[in-house]
PDB file of the backbone (N, CA, C, O) and the ligand in Angstrom, with CONECT records:
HET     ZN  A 101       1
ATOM      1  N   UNK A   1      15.583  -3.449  -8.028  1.00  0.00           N
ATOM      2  CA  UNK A   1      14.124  -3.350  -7.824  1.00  0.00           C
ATOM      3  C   UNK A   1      13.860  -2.524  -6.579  1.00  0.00           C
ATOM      4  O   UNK A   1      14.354  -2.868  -5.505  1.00  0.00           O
ATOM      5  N   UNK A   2      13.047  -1.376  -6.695  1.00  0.00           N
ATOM      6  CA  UNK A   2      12.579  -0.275  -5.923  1.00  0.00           C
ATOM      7  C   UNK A   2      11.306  -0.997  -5.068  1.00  0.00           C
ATOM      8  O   UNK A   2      10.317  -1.366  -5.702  1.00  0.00           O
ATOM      9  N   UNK A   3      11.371  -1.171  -3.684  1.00  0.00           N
ATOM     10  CA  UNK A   3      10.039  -0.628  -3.778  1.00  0.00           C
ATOM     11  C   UNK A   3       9.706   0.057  -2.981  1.00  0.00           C
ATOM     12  O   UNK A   3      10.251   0.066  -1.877  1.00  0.00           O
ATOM     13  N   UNK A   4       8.484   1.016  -3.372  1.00  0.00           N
ATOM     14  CA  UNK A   4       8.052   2.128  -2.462  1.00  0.00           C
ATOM     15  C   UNK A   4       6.817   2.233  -1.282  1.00  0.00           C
ATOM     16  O   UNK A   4       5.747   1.719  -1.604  1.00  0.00           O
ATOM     17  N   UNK A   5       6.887   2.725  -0.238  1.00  0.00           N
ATOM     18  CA  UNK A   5       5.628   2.434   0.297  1.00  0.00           C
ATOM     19  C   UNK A   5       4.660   3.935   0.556  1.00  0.00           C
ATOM     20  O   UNK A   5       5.187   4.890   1.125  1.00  0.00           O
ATOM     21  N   UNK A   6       3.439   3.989   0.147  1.00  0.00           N
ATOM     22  CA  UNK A   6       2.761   5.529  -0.062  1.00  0.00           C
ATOM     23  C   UNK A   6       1.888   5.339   1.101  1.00  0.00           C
ATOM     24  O   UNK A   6       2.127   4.336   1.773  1.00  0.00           O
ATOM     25  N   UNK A   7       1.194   5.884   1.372  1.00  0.00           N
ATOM     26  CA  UNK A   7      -0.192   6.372   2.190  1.00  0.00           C
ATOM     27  C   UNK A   7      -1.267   6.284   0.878  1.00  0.00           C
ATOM     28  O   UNK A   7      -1.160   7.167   0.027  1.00  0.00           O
ATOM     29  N   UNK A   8      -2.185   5.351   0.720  1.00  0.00           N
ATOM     30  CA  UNK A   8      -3.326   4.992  -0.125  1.00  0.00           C
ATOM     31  C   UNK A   8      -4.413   6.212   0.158  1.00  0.00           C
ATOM     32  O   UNK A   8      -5.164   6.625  -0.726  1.00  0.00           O
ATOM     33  N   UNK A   9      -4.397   6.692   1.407  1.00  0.00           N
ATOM     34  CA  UNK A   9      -5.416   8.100   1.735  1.00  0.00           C
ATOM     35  C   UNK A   9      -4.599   9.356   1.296  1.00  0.00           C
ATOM     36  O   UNK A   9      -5.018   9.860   0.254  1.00  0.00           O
ATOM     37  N   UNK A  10      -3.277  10.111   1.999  1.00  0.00           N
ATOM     38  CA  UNK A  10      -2.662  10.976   1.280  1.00  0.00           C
ATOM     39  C   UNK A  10      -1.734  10.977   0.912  1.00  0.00           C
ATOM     40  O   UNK A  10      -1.013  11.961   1.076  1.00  0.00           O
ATOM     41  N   UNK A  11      -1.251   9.714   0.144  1.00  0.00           N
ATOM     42  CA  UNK A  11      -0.188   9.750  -0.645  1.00  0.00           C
ATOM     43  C   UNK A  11       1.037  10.021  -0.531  1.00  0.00           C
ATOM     44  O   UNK A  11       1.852  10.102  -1.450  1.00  0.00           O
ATOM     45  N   UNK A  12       1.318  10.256   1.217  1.00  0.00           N
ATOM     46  CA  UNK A  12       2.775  10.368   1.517  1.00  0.00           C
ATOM     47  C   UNK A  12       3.239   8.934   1.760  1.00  0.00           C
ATOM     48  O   UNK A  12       2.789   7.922   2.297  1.00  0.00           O
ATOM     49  N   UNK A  13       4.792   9.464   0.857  1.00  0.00           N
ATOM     50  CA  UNK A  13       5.931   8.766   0.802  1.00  0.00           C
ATOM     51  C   UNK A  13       6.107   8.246   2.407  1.00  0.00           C
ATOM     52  O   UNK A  13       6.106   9.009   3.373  1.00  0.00           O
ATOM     53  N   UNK A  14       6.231   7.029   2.458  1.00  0.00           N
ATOM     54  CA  UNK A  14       6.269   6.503   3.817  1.00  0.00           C
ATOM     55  C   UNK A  14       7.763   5.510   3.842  1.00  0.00           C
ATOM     56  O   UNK A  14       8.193   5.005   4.879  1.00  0.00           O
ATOM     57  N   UNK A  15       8.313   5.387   2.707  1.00  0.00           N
ATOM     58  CA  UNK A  15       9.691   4.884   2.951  1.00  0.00           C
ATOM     59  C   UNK A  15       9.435   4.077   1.428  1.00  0.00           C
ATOM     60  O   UNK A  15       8.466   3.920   0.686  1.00  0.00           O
ATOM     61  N   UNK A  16      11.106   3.603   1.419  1.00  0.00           N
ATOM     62  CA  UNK A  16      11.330   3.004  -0.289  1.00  0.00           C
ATOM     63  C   UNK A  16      12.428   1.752   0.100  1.00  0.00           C
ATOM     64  O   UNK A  16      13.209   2.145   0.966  1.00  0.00           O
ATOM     65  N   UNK A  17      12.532   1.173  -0.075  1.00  0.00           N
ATOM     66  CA  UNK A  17      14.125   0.346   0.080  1.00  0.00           C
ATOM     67  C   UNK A  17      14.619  -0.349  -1.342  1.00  0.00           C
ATOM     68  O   UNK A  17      13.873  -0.462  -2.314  1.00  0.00           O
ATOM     69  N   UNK A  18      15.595  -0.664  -1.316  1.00  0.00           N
ATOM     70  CA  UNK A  18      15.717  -1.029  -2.229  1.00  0.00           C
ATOM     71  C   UNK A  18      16.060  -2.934  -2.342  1.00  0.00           C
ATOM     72  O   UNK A  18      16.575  -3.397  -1.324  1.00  0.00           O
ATOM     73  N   UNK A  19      15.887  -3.567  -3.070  1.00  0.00           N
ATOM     74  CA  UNK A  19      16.047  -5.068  -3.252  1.00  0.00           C
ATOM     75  C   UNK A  19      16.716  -5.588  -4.345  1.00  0.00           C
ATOM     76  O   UNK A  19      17.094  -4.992  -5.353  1.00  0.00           O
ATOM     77  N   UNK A  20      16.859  -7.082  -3.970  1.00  0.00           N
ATOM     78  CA  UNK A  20      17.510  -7.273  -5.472  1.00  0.00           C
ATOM     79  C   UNK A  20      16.108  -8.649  -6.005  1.00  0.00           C
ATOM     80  O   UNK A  20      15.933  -9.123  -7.127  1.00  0.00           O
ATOM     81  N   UNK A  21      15.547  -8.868  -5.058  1.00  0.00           N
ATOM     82  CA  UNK A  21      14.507  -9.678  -5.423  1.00  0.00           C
ATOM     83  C   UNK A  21      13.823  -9.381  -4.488  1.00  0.00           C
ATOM     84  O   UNK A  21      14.232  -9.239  -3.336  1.00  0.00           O
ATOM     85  N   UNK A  22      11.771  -9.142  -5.187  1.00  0.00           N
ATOM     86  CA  UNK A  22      10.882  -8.673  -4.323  1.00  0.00           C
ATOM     87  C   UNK A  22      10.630 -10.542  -3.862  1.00  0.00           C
ATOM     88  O   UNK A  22      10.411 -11.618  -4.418  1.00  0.00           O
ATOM     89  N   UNK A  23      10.878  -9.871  -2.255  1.00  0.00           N
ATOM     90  CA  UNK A  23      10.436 -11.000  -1.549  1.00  0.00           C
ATOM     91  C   UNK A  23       8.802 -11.227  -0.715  1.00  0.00           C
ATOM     92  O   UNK A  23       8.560 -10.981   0.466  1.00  0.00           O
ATOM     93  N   UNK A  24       7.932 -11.718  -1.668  1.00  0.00           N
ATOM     94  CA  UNK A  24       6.469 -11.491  -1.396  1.00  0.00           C
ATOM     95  C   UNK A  24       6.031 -12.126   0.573  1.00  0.00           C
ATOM     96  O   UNK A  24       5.223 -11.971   1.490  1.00  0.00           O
ATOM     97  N   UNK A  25       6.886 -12.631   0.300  1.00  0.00           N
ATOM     98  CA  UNK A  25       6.341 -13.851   1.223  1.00  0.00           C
ATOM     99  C   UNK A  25       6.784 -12.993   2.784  1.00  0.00           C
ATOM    100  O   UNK A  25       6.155 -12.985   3.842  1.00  0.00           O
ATOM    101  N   UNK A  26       7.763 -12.484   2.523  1.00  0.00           N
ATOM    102  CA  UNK A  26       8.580 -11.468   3.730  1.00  0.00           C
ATOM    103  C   UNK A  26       7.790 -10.287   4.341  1.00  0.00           C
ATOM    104  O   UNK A  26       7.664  -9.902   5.504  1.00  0.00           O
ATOM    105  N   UNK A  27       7.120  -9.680   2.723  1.00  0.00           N
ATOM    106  CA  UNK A  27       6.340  -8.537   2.763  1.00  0.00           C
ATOM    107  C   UNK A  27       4.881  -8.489   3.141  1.00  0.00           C
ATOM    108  O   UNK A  27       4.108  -7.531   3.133  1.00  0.00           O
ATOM    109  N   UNK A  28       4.606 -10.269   3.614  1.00  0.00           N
ATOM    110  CA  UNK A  28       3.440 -10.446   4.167  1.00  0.00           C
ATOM    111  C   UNK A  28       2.437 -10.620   2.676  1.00  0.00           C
ATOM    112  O   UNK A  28       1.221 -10.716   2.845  1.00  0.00           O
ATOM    113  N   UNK A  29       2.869 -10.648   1.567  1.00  0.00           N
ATOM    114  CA  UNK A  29       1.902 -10.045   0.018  1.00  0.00           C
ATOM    115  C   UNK A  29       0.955 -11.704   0.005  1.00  0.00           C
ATOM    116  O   UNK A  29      -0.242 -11.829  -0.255  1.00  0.00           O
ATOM    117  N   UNK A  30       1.825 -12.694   0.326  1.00  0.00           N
ATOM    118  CA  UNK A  30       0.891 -13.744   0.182  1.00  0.00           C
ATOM    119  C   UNK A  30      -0.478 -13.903   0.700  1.00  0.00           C
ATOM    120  O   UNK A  30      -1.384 -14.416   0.042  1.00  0.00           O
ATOM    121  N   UNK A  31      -0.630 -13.351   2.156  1.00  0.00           N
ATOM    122  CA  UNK A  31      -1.977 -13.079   2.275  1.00  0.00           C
ATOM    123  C   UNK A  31      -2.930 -12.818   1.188  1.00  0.00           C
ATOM    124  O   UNK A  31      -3.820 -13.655   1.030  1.00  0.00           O
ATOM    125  N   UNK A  32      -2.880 -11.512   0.200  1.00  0.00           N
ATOM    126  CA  UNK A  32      -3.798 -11.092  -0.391  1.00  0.00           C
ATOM    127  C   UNK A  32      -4.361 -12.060  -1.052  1.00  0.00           C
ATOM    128  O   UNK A  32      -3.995 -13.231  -0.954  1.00  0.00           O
ATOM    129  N   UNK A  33      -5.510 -11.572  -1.947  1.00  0.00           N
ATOM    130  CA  UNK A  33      -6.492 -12.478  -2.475  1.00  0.00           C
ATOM    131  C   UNK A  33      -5.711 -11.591  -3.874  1.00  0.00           C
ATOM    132  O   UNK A  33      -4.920 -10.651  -3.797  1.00  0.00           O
ATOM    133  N   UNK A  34      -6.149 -12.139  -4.879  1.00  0.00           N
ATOM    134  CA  UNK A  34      -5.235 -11.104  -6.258  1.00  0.00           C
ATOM    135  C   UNK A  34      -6.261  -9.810  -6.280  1.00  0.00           C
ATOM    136  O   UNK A  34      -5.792  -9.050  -7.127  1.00  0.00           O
ATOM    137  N   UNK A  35      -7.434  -9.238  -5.729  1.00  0.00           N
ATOM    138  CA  UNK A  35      -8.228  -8.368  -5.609  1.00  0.00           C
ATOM    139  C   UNK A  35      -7.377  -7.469  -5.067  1.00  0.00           C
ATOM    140  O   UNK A  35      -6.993  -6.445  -5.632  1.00  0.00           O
ATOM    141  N   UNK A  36      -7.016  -7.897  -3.774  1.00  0.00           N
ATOM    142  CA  UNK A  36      -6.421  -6.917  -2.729  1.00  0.00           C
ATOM    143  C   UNK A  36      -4.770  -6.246  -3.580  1.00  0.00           C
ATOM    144  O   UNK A  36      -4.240  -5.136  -3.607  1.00  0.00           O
ATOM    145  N   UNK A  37      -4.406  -7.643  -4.190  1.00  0.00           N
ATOM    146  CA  UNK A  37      -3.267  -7.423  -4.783  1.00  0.00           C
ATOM    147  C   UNK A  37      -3.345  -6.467  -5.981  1.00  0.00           C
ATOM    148  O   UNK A  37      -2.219  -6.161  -6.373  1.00  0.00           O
ATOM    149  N   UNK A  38      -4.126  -6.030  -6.523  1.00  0.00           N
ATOM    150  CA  UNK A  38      -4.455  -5.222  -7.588  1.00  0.00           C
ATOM    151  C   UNK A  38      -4.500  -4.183  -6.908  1.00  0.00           C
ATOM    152  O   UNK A  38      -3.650  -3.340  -7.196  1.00  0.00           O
ATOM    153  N   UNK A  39      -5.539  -3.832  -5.706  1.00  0.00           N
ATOM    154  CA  UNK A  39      -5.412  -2.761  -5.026  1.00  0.00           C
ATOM    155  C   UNK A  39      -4.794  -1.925  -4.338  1.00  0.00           C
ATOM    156  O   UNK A  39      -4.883  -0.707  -4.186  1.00  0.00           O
ATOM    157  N   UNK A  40      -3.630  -3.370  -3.607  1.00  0.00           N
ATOM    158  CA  UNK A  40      -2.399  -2.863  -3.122  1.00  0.00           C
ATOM    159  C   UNK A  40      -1.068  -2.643  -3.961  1.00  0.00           C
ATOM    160  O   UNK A  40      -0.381  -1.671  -3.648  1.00  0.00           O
ATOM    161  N   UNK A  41      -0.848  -3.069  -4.504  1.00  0.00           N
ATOM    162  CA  UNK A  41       0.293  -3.413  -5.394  1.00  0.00           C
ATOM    163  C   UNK A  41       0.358  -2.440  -6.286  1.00  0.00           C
ATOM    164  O   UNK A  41      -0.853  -2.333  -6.481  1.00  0.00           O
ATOM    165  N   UNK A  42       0.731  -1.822  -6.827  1.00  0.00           N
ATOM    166  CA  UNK A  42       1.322  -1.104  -8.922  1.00  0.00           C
ATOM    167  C   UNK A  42       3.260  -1.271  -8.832  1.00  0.00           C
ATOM    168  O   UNK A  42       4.229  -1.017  -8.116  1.00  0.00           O
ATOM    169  N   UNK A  43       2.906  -1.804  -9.972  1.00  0.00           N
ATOM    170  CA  UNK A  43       4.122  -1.925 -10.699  1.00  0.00           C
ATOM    171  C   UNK A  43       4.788  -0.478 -11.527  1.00  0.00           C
ATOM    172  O   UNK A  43       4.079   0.179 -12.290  1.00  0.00           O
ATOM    173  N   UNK A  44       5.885  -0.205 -11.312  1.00  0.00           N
ATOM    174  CA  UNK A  44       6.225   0.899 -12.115  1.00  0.00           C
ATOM    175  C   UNK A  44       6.819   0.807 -13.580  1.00  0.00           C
ATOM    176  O   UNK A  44       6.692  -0.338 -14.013  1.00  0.00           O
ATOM    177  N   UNK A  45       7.204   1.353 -14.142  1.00  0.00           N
ATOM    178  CA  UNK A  45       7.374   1.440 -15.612  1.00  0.00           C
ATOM    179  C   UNK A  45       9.039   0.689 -15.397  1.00  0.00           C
ATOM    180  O   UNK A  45       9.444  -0.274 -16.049  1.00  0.00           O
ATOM    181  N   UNK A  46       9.786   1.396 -14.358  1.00  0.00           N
ATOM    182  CA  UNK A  46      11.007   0.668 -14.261  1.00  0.00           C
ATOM    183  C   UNK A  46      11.345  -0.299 -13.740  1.00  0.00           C
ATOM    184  O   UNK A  46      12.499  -0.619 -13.457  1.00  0.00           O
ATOM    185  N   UNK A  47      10.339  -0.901 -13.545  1.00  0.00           N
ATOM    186  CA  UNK A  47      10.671  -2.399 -12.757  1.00  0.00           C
ATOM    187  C   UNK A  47      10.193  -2.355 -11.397  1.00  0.00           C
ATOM    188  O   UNK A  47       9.752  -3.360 -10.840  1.00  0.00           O
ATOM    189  N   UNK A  48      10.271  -1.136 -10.802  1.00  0.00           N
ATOM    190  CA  UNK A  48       9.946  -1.496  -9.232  1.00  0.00           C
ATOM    191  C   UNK A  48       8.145  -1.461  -8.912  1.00  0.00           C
ATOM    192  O   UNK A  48       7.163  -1.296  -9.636  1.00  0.00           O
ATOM    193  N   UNK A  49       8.348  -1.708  -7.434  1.00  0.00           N
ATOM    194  CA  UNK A  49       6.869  -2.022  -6.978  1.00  0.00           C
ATOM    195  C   UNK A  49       6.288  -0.418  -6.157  1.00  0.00           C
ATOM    196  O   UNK A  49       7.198   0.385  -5.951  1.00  0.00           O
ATOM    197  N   UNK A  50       5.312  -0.119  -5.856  1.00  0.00           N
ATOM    198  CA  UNK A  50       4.690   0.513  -5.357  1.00  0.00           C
ATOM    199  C   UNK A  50       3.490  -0.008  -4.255  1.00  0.00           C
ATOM    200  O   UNK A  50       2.433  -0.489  -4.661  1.00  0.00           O
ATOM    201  N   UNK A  51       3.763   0.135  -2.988  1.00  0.00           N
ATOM    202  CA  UNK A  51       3.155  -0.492  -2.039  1.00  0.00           C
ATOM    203  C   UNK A  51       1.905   0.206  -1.417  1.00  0.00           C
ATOM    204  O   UNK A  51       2.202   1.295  -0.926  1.00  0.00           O
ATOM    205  N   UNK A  52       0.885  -0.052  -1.332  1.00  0.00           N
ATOM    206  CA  UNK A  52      -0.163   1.208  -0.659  1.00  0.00           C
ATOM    207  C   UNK A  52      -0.617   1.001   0.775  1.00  0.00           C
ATOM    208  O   UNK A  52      -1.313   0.040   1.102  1.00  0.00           O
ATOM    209  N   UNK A  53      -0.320   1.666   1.378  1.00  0.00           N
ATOM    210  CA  UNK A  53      -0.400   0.923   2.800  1.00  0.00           C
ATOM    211  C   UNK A  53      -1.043   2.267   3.408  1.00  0.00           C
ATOM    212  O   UNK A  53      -1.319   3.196   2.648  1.00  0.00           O
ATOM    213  N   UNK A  54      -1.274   2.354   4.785  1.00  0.00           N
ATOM    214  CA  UNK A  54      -1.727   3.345   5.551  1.00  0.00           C
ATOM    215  C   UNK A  54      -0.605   3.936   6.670  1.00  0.00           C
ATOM    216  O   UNK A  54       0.036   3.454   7.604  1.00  0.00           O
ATOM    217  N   UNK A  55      -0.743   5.276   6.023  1.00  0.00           N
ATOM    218  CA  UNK A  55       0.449   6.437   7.402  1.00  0.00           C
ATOM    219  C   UNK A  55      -0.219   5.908   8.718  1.00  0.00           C
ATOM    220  O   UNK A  55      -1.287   5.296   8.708  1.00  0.00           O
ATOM    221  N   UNK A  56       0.508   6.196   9.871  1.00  0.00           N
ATOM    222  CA  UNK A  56      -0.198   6.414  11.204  1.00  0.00           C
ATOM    223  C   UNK A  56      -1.132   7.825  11.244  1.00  0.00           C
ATOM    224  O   UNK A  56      -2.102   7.957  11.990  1.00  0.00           O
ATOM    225  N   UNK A  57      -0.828   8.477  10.643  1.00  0.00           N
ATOM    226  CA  UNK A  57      -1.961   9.991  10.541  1.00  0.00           C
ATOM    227  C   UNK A  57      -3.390   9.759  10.122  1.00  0.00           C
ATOM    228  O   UNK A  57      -4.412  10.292  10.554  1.00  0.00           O
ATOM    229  N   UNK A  58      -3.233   8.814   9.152  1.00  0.00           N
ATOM    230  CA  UNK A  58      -4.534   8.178   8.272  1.00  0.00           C
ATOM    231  C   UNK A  58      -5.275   7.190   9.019  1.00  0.00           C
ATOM    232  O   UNK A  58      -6.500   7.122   8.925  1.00  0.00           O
ATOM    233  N   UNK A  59      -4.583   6.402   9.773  1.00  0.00           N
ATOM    234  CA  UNK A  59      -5.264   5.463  10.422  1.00  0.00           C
ATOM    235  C   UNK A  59      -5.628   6.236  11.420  1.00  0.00           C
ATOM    236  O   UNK A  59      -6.830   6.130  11.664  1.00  0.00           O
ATOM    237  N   UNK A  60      -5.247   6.729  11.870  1.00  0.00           N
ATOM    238  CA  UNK A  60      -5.493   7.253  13.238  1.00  0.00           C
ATOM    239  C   UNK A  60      -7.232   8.348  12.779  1.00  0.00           C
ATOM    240  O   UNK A  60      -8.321   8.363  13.353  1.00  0.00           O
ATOM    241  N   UNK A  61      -6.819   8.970  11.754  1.00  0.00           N
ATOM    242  CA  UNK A  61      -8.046   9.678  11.580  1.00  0.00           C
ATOM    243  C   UNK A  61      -9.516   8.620  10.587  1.00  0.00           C
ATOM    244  O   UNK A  61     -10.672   8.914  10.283  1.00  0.00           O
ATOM    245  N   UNK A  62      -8.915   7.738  10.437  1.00  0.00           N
ATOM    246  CA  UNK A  62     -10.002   6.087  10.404  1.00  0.00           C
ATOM    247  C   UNK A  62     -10.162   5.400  11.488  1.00  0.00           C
ATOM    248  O   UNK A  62     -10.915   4.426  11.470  1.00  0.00           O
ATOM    249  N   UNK A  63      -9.650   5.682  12.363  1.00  0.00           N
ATOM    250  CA  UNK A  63     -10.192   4.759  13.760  1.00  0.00           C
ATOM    251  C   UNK A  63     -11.126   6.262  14.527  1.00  0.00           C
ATOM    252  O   UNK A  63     -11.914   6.128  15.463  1.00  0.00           O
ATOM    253  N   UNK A  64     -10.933   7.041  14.146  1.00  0.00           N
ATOM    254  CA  UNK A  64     -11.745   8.229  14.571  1.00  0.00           C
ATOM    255  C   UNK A  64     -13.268   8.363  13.963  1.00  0.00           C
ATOM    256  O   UNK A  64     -14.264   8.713  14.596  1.00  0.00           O
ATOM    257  N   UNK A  65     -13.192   7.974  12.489  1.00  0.00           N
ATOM    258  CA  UNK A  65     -13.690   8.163  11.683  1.00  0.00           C
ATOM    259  C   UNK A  65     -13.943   7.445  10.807  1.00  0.00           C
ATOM    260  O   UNK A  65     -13.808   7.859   9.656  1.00  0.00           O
ATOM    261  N   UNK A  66     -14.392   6.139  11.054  1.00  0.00           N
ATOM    262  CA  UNK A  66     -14.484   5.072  10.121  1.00  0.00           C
ATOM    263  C   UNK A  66     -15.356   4.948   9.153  1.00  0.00           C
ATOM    264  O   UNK A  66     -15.480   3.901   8.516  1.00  0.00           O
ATOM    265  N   UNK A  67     -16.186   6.213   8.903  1.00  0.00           N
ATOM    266  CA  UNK A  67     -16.636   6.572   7.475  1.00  0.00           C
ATOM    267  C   UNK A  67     -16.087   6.924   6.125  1.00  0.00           C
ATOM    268  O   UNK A  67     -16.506   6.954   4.968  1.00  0.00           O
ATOM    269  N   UNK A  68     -14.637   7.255   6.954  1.00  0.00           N
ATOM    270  CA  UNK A  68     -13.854   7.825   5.820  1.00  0.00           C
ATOM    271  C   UNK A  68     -13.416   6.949   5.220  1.00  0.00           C
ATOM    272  O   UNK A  68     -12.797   7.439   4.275  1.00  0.00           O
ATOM    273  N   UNK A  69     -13.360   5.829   5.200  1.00  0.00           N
ATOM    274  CA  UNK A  69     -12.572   4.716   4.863  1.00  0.00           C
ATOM    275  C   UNK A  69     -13.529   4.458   3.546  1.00  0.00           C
ATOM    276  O   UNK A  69     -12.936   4.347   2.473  1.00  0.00           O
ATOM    277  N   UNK A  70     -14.756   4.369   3.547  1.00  0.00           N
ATOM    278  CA  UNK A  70     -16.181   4.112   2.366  1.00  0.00           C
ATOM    279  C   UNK A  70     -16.074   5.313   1.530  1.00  0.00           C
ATOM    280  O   UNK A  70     -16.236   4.945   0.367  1.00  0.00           O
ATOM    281  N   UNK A  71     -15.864   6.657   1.587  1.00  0.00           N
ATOM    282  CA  UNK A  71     -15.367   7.707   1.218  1.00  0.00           C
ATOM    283  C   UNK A  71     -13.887   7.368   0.117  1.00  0.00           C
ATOM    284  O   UNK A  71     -13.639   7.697  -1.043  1.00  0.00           O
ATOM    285  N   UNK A  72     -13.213   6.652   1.034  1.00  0.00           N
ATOM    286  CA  UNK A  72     -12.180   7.542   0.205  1.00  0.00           C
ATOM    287  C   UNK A  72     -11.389   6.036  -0.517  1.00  0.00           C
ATOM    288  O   UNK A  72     -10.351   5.982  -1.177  1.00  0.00           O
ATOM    289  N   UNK A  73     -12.402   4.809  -0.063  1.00  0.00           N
ATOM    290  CA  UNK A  73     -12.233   3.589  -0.870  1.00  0.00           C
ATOM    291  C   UNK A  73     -13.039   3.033  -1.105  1.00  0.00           C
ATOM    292  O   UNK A  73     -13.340   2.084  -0.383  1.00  0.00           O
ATOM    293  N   UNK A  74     -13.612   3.278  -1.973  1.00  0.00           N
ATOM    294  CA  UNK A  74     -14.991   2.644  -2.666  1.00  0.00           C
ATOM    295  C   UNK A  74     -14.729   0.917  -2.498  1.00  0.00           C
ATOM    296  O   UNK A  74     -15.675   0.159  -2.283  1.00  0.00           O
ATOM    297  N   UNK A  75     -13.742   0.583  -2.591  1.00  0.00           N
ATOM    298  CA  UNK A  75     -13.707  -1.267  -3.071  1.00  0.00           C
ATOM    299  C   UNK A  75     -13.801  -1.867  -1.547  1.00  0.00           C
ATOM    300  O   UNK A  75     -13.838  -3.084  -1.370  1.00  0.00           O
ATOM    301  N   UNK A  76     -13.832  -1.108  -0.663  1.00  0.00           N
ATOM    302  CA  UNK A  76     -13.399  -1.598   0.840  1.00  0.00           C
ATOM    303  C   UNK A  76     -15.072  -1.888   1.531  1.00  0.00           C
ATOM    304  O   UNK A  76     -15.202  -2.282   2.690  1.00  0.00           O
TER     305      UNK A  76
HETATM  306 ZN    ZN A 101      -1.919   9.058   5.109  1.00  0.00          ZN2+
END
């Protein structure tokens, strides 16, 4: 089991590791509400996970710019 972590604003690859069991509880996932978990989360066709998280480039230009965030995530 893959999982990957992207940039939810531009989509860079931010690291992948690999597992033999996704450990939710490690990855902090229990927090979410299943909303967030829909939003954060995709499953891939081969089994692994896909994580959406924020680069430091992205945040950094959302703490600059915290309009962009309503822009470029409608559910937020
Ligand atoms: Zn980014």
């Amino acid at each position: 089991m893959a999982i990957t972590y992207i940039c939810r604003y531009c989509k860079t690859q931010m690291g992948s590791l690999e597992t033999g069991a996704v450990d939710e509880f490690r990855l902090g996932l229990q927090f979410l509400t299943p909303g967030e978990r829909r939003d954060i989360i995709a499953y891939t066709p081969d089994g692994g996970m896909t994580v959406k998280v924020v680069c430091e480039f992205c945040r950094e230009a959302l703490d600059a710019n915290p309009e962009l965030s309503l822009v470029a995530s409608p559910l937020q």
